[in-house]
C-alpha positions in Angstrom: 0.0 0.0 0.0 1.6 3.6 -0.7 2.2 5.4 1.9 -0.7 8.0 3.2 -3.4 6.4 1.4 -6.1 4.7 3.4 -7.4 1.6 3.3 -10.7 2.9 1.3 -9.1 5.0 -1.4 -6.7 1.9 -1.9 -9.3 -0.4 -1.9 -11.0 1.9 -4.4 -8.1 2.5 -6.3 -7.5 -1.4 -6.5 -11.0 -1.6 -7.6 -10.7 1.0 -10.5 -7.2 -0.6 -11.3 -9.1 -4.2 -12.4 -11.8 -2.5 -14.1 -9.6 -0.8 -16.8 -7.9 -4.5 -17.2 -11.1 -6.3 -18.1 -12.8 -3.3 -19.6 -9.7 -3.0 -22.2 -10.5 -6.7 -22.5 -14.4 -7.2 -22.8 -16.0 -3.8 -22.9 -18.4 -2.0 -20.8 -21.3 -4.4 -22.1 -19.9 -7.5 -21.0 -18.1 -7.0 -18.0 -19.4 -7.4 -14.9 -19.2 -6.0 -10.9 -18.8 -9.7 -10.0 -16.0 -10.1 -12.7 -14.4 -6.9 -11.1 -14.4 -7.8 -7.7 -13.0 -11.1 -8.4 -10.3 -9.4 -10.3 -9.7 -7.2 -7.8 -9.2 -9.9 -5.0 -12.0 -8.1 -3.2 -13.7 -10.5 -0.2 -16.3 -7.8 0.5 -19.1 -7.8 -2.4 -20.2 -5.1 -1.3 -17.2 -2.6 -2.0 -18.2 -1.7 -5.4 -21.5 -0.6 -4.1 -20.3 0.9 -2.1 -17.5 3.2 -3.4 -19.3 3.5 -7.1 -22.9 3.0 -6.0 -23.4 1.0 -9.3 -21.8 -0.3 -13.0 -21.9 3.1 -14.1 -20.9 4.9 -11.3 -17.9 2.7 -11.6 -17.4 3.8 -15.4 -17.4 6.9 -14.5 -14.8 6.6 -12.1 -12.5 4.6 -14.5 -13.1 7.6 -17.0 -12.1 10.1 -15.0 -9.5 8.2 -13.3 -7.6 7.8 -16.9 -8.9 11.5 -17.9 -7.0 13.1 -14.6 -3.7 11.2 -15.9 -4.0 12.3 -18.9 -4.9 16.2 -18.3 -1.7 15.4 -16.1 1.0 14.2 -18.6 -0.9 16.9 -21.2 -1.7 19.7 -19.5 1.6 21.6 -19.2 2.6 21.4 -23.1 -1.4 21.8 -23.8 -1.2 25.0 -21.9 2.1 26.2 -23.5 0.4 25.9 -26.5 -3.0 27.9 -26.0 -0.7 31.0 -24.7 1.9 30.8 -27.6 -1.7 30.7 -29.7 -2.7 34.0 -28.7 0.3 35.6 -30.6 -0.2 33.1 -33.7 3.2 31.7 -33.1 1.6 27.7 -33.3 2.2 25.4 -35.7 -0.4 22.3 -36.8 2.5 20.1 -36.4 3.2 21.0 -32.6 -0.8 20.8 -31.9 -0.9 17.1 -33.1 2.8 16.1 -31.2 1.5 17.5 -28.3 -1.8 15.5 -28.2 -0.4 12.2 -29.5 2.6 12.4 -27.0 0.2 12.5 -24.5 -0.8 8.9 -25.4 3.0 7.6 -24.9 3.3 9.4 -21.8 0.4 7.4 -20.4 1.6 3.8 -22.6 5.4 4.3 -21.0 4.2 5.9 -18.1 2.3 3.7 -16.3 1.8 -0.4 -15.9 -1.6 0.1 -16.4 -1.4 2.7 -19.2 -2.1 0.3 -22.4 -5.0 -0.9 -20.9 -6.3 2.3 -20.0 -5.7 3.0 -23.9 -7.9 0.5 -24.8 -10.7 0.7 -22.1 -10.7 5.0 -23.7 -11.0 2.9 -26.6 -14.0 0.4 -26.2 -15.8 3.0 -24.3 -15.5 5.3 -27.6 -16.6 2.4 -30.3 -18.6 0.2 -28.2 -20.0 2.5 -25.1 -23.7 3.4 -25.6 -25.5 6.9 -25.3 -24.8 6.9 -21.4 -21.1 6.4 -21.8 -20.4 8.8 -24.2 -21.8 11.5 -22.8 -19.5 10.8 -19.5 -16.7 11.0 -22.6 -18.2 14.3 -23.6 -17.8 15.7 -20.3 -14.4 14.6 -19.6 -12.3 13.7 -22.9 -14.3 16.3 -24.7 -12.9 19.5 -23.1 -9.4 18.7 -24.1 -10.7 17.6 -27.6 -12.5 21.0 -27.5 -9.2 22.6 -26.3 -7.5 21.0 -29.1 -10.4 22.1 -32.2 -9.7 25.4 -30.8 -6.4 25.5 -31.3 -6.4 24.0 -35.0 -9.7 26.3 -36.4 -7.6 29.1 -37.2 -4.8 27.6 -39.4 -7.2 25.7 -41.1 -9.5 28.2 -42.3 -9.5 26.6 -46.2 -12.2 24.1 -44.6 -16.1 24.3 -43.6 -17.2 24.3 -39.9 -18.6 21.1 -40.9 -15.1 19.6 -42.6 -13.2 20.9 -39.5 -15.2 18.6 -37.3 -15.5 15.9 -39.6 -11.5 15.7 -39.9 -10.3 16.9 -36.2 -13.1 14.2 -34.8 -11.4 11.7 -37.4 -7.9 12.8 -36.8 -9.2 11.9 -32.8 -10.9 8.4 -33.4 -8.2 7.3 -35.5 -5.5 8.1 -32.7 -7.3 6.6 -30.0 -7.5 3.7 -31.6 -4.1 3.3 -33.5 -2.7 3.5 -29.9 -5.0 0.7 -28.4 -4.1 -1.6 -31.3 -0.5 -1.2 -32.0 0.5 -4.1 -30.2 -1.7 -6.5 -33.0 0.4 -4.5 -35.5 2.9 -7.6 -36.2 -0.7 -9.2 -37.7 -2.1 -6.5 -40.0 -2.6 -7.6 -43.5 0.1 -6.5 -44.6 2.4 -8.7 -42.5 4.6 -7.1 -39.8 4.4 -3.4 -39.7 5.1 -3.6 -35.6 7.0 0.0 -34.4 10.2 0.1 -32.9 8.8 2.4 -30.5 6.0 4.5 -29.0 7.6 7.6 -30.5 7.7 6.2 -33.7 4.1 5.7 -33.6 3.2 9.3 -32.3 4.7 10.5 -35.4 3.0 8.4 -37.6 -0.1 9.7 -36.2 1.2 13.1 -36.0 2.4 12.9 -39.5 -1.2 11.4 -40.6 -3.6 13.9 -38.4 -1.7 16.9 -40.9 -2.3 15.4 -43.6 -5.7 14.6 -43.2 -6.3 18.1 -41.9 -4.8 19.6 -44.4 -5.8 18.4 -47.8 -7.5 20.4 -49.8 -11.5 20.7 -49.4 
């Protein structure tokens, strides 16, 4: 146990902890709190309850557990970025490193990171109406943050294009970074990175390109 954390928030924490693992895994749909307290090695069945009241109390928990990382490893260069913006001295480029970085700092910076990944990533494909409007509220501010940013340098497209191709530039991200690890079985053969890094500027290369081709 770390050291001045209680026995609830770890028990919580422990709880959160095995839901991202078998969310990454099965999905919101098919996991349940008897499959989470069992991964959690949790004798009391009633703990979920409760810390999380119920399955989507628990969700919404795991969201903005991973959400709070990631503001964390993002916010600082995020923030750089928004005041730099304000004299026009912000490049498209630095916008998309600075929001795919964000993914490898969670990947490399955590053991539970890749599956946090992919439970953002199953709760963005698979969640229903309920879960994506907990997404809205949390991942969508920094997605927001990010539109904001990019509207003014790409003024050659319609409102409508803009969103189409920032909320494609987004999905596509999300889930390059949740599958990478399958990438040594695409159907092309082998196309596994030698790093994270190498992956960010894939996907930093790609969101510019999309962005920026002609309307």
């Amino acid at each position: 146990m770390e050291p001045n954390v209680s026995v609830s928030e770890y028990a919580k924490r422990n709880l959160i902890l095995a839901a991202i693992r078998l969310l990454a895994d099965y999905g919101v749909d098919s996991v349940s709190l008897r499959m989470i307290n069992r991964e959690a090695g949790s004798k009391n069945n009633s703990a979920l309850h409760y810390h999380f009241g119920n399955k989507l109390g628990l969700v919404a928990a795991v969201d903005e557990f991973i959400q709070q990382h990631f503001d964390a490893v993002r916010e600082p260069a995020l923030a750089d970025l928004e005041a730099r913006a304000t004299g026009g001295d912000v490049t498209l480029r630095e916008i998309m490193e600075v929001f795919t970085q964000a993914y490898v700092g969670i990947v490399e910076g955590y053991d539970w990171g890749y599956a946090a990944v992919r439970t953002l990533a199953r709760m963005e494909f698979d969640g229903d109406e309920v879960v994506h409007e907990l997404l809205s509220k949390s991942a969508g501010v920094s997605v927001q943050r990010f539109a904001k940013l990019k509207r003014p340098l790409l003024s050659h497209l319609s409102p409508r294009q803009f969103k189409m191709r920032h909320n494609f530039v987004v999905n596509a991200t999300i889930r390059g970074f949740a599958d990478y690890r399958n990438l040594n079985q695409s159907y092309f053969g082998d196309l596994s990175v030698k790093n994270l890094r190498e992956l960010a500027r894939f996907y930093t290369d790609m969101g510019v390109a999309v962005l920026t081709a002609p309307a």
